[in-house]
MISENU-413361 format. One line per 2 residues: their letters; for each residue x, y, z of C-alpha. Coordinates in Angstrom, 1 decimal. Example, Ala and Ser with C-alpha at 12.3 -4.5 7.8 and 13.67 -1.06 7.14 Angstrom:
<nodes>
as = 12.3,-4.5,7.8 | 13.7,-1.1,7.1
</nodes>
This chain:
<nodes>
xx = 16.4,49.5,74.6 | 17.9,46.4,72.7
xx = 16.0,43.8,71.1 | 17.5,41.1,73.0
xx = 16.9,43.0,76.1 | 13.1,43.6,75.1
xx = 12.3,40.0,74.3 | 14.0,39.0,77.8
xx = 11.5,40.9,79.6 | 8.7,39.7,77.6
xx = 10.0,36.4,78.1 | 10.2,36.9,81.8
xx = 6.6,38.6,81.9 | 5.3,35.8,80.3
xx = 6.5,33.4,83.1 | 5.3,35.5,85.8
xx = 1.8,35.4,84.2 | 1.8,32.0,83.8
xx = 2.9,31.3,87.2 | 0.0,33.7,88.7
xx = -2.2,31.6,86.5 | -1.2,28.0,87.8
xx = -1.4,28.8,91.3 | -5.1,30.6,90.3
xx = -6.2,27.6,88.8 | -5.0,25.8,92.3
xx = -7.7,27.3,94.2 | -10.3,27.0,91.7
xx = -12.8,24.3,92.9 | -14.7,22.1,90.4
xx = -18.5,22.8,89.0 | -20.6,21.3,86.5
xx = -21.3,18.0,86.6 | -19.4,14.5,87.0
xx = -20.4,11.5,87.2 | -19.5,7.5,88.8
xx = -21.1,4.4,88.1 | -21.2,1.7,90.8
xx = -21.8,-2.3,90.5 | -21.4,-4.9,92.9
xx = -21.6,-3.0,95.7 | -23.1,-3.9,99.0
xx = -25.8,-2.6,99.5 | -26.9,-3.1,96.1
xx = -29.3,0.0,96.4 | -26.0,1.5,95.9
xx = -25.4,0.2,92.5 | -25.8,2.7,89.2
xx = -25.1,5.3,87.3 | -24.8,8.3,90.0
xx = -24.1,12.1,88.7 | -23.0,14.7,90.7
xx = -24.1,18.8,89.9 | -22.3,21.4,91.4
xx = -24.1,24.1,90.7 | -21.9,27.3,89.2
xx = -25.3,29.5,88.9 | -25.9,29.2,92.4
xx = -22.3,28.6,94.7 | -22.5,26.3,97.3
xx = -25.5,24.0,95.8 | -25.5,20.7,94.7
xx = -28.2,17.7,93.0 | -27.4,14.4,93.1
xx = -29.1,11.7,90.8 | -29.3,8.2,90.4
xx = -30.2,6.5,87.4 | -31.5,9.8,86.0
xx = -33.8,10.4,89.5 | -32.9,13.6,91.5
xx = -31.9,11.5,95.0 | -30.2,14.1,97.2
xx = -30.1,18.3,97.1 | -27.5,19.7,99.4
xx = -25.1,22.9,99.9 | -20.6,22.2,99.0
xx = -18.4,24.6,100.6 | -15.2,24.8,98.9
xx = -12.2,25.5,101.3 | -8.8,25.6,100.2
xx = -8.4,22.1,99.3 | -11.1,20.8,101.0
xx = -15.4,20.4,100.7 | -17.5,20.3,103.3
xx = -20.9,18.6,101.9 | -24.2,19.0,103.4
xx = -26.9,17.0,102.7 | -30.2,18.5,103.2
xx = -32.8,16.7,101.2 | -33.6,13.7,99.1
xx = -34.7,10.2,99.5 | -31.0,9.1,99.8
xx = -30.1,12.2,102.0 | -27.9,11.2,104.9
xx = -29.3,12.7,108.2 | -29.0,13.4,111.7
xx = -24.9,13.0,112.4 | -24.5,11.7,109.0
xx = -25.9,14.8,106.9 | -22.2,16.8,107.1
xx = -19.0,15.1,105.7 | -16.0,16.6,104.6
xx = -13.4,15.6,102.6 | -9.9,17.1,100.8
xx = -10.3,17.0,97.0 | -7.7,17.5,93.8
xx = -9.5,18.7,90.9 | -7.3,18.1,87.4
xx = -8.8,20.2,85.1 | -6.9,18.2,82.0
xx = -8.0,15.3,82.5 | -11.2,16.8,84.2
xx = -10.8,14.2,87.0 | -12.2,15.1,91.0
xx = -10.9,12.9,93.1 | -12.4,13.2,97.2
xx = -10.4,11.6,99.8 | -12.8,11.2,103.3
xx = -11.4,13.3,106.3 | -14.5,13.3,108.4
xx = -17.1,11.0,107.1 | -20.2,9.2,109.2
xx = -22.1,8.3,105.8 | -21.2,5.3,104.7
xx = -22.8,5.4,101.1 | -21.9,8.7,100.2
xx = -18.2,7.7,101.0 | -18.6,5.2,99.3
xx = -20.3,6.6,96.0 | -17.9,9.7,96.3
xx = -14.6,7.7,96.4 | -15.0,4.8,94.7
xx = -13.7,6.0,91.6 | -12.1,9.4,90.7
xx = -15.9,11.2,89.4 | -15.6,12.3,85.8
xx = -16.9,14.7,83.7 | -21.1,14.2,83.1
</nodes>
């Protein structure tokens, strides 16, 4: 085999791997924690420094805090492009009809950026707190 002919597959290679590896990094969902501070909102209770763990030692779980206070504990399915969030406890836990909302997400892991759009949403603070701003990293 020619040189030329050896570096053209390892050229190709290369491609194919780092295609495989952007559409990988597609589905990956974010964890760790990010974070979104809120002022002049209405209700004011609203208003704060608000940091959001998704927990990647135990899937699905999240912690919310507020000013440093653990406020909400809940469960984030990641789908596809889409997370379905369940609140389950916590002093600002939604409940009843308002404990489940889902949204689509994009996650740029460069700039470390999640940004939730609502697509079913009966909590009006969390949609609020969670699309405000695009949540950085914490």
């Amino acid at each position: 085999m020619n040189r030329r002919r050896l570096i053209s597959i390892c050229l190709g290679a290369g491609a194919l791997i780092a295609a495989a590896s952007a559409l990988g990094a597609a589905s990956l969902h974010p964890s760790g924690k990010f974070q979104t501070v809120l002022k002049g909102k209405t209700p004011a209770l609203l208003n704060g420094k608000w940091v959001f763990n998704f927990s990647s030692k135990s899937p699905g779980s999240f912690t919310t805090t507020k000013s440093g206070k653990v406020v909400i504990r809940g469960i984030a399915v990641w789908t596809g492009s889409k997370v379905t969030i369940t609140d389950v406890s916590g002093s600002f836990a939604c409940t009843g009809k308002e404990r489940i909302g889902v949204y689509s997400y994009s996650f740029s892991g460069q700039e470390g950026l999640l940004r939730l759009k609502p697509l079913v949403e009966l909590c009006g603070g969390r949609k609020l707190v969670l699309t405000a701003h695009p949540l950085s990293p914490a």
